[in-house]
TORGU-350308 format. One line per field, with one value per residue (C-alpha): residue number from 1; residue in one letter; x, z, y. Coordinates in Angstrom, 1 decimal, always signed. Layout:
BEGIN
resi	[NUM,...]
resn	[A,...]
x	[X,...]
z	[Z,...]
y	[Y,...]
# end
This chain:
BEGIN
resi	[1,2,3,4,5,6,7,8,9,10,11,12,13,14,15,16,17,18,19,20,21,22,23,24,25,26,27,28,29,30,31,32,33,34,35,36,37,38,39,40,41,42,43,44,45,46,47,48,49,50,51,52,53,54,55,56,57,58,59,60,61,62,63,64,65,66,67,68,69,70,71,72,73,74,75,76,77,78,79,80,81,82,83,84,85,86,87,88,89,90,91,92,93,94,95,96,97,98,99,100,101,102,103,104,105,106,107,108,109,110,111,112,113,114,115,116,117,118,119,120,121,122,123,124,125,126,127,128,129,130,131,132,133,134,135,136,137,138,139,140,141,142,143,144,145,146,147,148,149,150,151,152,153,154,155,156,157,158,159,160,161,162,163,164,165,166,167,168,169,170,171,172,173,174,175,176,177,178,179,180,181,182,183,184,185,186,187,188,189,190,191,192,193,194,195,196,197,198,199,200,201,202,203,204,205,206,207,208,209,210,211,212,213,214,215,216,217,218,219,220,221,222,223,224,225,226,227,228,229,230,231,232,233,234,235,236,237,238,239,240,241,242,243,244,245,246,247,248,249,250,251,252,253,254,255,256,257,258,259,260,261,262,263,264,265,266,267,268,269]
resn	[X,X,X,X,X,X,X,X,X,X,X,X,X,X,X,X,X,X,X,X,X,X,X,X,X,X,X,X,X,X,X,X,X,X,X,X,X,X,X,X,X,X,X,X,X,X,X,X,X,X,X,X,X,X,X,X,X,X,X,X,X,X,X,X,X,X,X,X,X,X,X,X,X,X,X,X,X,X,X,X,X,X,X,X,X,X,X,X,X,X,X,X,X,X,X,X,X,X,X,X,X,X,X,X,X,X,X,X,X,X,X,X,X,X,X,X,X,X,X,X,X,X,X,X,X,X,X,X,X,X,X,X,X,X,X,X,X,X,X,X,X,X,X,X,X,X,X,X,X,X,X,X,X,X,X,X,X,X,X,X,X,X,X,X,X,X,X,X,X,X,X,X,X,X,X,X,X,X,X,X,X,X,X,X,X,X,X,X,X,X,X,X,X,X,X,X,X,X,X,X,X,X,X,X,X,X,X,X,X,X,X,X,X,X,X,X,X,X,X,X,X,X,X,X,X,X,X,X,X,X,X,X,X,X,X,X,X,X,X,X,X,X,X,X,X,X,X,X,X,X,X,X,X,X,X,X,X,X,X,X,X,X,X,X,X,X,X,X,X]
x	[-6.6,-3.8,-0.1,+2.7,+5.8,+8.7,+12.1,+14.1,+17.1,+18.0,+20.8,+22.4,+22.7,+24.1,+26.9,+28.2,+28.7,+30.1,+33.1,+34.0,+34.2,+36.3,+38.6,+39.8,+40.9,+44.7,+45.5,+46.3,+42.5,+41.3,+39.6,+37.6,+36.8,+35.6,+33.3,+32.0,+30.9,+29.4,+27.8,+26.5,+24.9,+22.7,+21.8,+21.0,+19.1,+17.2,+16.4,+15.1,+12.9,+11.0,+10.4,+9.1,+6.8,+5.5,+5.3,+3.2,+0.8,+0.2,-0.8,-2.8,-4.8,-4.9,-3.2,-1.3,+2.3,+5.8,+8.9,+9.0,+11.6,+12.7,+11.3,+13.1,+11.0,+12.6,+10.4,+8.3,+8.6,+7.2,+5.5,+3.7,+0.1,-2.5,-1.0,+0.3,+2.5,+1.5,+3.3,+3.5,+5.1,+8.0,+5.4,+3.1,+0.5,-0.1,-1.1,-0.5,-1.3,-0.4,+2.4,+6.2,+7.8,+11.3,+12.2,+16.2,+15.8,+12.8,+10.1,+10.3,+7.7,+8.9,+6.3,+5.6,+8.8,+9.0,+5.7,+6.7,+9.6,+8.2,+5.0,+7.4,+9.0,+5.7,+4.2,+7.5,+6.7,+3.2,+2.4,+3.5,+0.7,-2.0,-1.1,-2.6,-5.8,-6.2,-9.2,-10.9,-10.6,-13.9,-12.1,-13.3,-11.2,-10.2,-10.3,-7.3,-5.9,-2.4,-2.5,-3.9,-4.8,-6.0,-8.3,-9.5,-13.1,-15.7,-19.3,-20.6,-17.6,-19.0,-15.7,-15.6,-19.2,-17.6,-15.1,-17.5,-20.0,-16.8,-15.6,-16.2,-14.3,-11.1,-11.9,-12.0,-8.4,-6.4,-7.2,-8.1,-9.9,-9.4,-11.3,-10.3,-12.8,-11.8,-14.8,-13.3,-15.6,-13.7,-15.4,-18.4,-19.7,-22.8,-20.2,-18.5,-21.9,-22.9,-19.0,-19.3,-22.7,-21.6,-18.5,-20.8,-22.9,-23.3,-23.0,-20.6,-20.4,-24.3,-24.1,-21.5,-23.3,-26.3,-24.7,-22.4,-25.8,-27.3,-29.9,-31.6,-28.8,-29.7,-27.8,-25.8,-23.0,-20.3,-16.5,-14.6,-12.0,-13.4,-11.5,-8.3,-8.6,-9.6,-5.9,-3.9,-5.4,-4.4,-0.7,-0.2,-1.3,-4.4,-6.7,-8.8,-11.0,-10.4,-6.7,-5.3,-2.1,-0.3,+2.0,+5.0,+3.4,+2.8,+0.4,-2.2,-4.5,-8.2,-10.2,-8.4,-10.8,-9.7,-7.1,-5.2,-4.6,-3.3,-1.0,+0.4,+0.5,+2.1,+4.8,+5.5,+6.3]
z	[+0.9,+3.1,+1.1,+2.4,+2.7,-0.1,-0.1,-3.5,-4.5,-7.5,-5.7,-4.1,-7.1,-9.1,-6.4,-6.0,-9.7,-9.4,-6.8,-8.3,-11.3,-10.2,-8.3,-11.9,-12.9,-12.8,-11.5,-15.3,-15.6,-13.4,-15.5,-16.7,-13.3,-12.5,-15.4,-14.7,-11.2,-12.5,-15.1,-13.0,-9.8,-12.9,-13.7,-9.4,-9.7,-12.6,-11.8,-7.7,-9.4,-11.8,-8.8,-6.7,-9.8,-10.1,-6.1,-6.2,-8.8,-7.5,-4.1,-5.7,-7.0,-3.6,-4.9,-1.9,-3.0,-2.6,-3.7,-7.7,-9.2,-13.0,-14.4,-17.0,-19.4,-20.9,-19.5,-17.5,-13.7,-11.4,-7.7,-5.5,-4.5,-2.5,-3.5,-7.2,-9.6,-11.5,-14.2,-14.8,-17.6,-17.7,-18.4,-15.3,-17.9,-18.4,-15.8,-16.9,-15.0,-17.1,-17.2,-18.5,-19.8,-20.8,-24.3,-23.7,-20.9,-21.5,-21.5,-17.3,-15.8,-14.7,-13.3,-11.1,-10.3,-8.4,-6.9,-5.2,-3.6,-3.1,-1.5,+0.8,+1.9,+2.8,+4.4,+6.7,+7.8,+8.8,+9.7,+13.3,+13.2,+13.5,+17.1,+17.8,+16.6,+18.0,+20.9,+17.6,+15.9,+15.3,+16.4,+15.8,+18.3,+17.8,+20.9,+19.7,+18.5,+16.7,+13.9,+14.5,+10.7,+10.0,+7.6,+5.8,+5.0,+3.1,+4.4,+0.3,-1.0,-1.9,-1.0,+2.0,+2.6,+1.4,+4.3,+7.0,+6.6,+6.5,+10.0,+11.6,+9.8,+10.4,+13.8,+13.8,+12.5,+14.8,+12.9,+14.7,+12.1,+13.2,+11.0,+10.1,+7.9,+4.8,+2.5,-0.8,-2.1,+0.7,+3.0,+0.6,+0.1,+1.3,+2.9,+4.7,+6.7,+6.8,+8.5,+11.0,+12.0,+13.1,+15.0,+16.5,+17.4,+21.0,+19.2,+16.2,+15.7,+15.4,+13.3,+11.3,+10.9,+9.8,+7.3,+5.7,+4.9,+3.5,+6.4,+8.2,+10.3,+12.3,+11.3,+14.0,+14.5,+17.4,+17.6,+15.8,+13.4,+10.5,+8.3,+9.9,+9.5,+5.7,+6.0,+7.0,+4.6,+1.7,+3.3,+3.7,-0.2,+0.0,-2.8,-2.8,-0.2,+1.2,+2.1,+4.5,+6.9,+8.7,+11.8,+10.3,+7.9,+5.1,+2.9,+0.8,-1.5,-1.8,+0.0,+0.8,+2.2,+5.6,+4.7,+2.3,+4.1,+7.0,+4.9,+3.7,+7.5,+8.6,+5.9,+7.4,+10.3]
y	[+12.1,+12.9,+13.7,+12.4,+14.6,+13.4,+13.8,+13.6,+11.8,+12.9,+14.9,+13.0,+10.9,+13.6,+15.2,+11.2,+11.3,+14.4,+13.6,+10.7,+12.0,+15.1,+12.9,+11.1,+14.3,+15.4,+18.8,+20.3,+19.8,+21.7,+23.9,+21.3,+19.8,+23.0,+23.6,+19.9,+20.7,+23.8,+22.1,+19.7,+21.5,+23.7,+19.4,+19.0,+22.5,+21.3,+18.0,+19.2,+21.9,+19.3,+16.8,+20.1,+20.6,+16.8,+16.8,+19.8,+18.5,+15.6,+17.4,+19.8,+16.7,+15.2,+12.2,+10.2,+9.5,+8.4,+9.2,+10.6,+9.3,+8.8,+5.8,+3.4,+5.7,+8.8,+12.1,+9.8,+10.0,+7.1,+7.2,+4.9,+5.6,+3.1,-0.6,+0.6,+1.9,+5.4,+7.4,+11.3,+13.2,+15.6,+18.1,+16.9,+16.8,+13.5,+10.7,+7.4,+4.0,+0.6,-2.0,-1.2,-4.2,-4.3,-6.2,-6.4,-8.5,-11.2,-9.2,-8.4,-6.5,-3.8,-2.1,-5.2,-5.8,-1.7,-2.6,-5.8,-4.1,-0.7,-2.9,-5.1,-1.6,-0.3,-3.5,-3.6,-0.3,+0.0,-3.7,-2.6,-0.2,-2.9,-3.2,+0.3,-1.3,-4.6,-3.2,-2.2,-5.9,-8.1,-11.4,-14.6,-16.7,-20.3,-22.3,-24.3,-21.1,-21.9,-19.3,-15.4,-14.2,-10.4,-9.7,-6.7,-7.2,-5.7,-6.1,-5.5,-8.1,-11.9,-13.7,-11.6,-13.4,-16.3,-16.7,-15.5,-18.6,-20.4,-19.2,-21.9,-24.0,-21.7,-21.5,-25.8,-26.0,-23.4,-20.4,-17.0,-14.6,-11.0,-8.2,-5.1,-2.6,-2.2,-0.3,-0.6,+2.7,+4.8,+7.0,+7.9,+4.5,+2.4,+0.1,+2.5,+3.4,-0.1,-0.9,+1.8,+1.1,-2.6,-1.0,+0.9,-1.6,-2.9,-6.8,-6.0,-9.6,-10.0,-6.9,-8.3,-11.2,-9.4,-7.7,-10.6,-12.2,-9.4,-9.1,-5.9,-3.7,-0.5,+2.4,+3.7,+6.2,+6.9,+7.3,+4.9,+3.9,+2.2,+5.6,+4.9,+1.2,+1.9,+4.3,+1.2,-1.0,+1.6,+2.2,-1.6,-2.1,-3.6,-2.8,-5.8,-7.9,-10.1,-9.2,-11.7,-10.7,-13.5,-12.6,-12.3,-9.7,-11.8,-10.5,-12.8,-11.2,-12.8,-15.8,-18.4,-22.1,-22.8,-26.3,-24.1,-21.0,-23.8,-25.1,-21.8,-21.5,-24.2,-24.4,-20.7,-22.3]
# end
């Protein structure tokens, strides 16, 4: 997996703290300003050589990440990887991945609550990207089209299945289904091969066909995108299939039948 350059904040934080704190000072205290602002760039020193140190880890495990940034958690650190939240210790030791609910304030969900925005953030900023691959789309266009939807798909998934025998129904109310590969075992899985052998096939929508109903499908290999399709799916927060996108980049986890996803639709309106 590809590691995606981080830049920490924990500086910044600290010199704001810093001024304003030195500005509340009177000029008989300057000593003690002083020995604050000393005090505090050995805290800015301290704190950007233990992020280096998690950072580093985490790339020497390959692991695609974020920012790493202090969680509510005493000694544990937080970052974003692939659609969820993940903990690390002080020590970079420990790896954990669970929920962090807060008792002081009605049991919130913390750890949701970071993913949701951290999840919005990311869609925001790579939605745009599935423009560069719209030649590389398996659409399914509605004659009446009202609605375009993008799905990720997974040839091996049974709601994926589920909303492929159900394309014409889509197609019936408005709805254009356009696929994008999303092989939920990554680049060493049976569906990987499977989903770049109907790219690569001179009928990808026969293929597709083929392969949604468990049926016979040549094996075939060429240039193509499936990988970086399975790239966008991971940097938009998709970690399940089928993963729905609506234009406005809306994102809607699992198989939706055809007169609920157009009422979602139309209320979008």
């Amino acid at each position: 997996m590809s590691v995606f350059n981080v830049k920490t904040k924990v500086s910044a934080l600290f010199v704001g703290l810093l001024i304003s704190s030195i500005s509340s000072f009177s000029f008989a205290e300057e000593a003690s300003a002083t020995k604050l602002a000393e005090d505090s760039a050995k805290n800015v020193s301290a704190s950007s050589n233990l992020n280096e140190s998690l950072i580093t880890r985490l790339a020497s495990m390959g692991v695609d990440h974020g920012t790493v940034s202090e969680s509510p958690i005493k000694g544990l650190y937080e970052f974003y990887s692939q659609g969820k939240m993940y903990y690390i210790s002080e020590d970079a030791r420990y790896l954990v991945a669970g929920t962090i609910f807060d008792f002081d304030d009605e049991m919130k969900n913390v750890t949701a609550e970071k993913t949701a925005e951290l999840r919005k953030q990311n869609t925001a900023k790579h939605f745009v990207k599935l423009k560069d691959f719209e030649k590389d789309m398996i659409v399914y266009k509605a004659d009446n089209e009202k609605f375009v939807v993008t799905a990720f798909t997974d040839t091996s998934c049974p709601y994926c299945q589920k909303l492929h025998s159900e394309m014409a129904d889509y197609n019936k109310l408005g709805i254009t289904i356009r696929y994008m590969a999303f092989p939920r075992g990554g680049q060493e899985s049976n569906a990987y091969n499977t989903m770049v052998s109907i790219w690569c096939s001179d009928d990808p929508k026969s293929a597709m066909e083929a392969a949604k109903n468990n049926g016979k499908l040549e094996y075939k290999t060429c240039d193509n995108t499936v990988f970086e399709q399975y790239q966008l799916g991971l940097a938009l927060g998709v970690n399940g299939t089928p993963s729905l996108f609506l234009e406005d980049g809306t994102m809607l986890p699992g198989y939706l039948p055809a007169d609920r996803l157009l009422q979602i639709l139309e209320e979008k309106k």
